[in-house]
Each structure stands twice: as C-alpha cells, then as structure tokens.
N, C-alpha and C positions, 0 to 999 in steps of 0.2 A: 629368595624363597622364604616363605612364611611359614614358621615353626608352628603355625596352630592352623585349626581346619575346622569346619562346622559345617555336616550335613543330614538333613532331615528325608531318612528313609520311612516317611510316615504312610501309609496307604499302601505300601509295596510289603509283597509278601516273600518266603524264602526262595528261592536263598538271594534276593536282591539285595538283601539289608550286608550281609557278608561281602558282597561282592563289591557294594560299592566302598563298603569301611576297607578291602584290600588293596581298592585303588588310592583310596585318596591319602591311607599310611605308607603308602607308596613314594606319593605324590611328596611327604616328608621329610624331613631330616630327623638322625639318631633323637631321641629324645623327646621330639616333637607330640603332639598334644590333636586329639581327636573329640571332636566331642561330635554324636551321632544322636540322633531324636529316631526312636523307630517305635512303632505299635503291633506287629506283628506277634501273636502272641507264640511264635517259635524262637524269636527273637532271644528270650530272655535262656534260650538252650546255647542257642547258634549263637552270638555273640561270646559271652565268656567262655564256648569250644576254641571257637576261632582266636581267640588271643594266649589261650593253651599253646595250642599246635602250634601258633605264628612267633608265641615270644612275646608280645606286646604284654602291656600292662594294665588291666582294669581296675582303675584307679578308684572308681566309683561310679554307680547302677542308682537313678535317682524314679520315681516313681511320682507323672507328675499326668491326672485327667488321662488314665488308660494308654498311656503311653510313658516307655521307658527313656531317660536322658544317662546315655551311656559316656563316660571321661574315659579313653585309651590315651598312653603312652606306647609311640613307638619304638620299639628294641635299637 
C-alpha cells in the first residue's frame, strides 16, 4: 500500500471534491499524505471543513491558475 495519493478533482463541483478526498484518505495508511488539485470555488470552504470534522491534517492550500493544490495528512 502506498503512503501517498494524487487526485485531481478539477471540473467537479460539491460535494465531489470531499467525497472523493474521503475515499482515497481511506484508501491510506495513519499518516499517509493527500495531495488533491480541485477548482471548485466551494472547495476552498469544504475542504479544510472536511479535515476539521475528519482529523486529517491540512498541511498546506497552494493557489496555482484558478485552481487550488490541497496537501492532507491522514489521522
């Protein structure tokens, strides 16, 4: 199993962007490492909600051509 994950929820609006950042921190081990490309502009609500409520760790929210590069650690 691979401690790190890369998916681009770019084009998909809410709550897709959550939904699939719950699978694939799933899909992880303790500690493990997310990194999510999404441009939804609810994104930038719903994302660091969703690592609230979940425990995970928003390690860093990067701002790159209208679209956000989110870094989660999983709990």
């Amino acid at each position: 199993m691979s401690d790190t994950c890369q998916i681009d929820t770019r084009g998909l609006r809410c709550p897709l962007p959550v939904l699939k950042a719950r699978k694939a921190l799933a899909g992880l081990p303790s500690g493990g490492m997310l990194t999510l490309w999404a441009d939804d502009p609810i994104a930038v609500i719903d994302i660091p909600h969703f690592c609230t409520e979940s425990g995970h760790s928003l390690i860093d929210v990067q701002e790159h051509d209208g679209a956000q590069l989110y870094l989660i650690r999983r709990k």
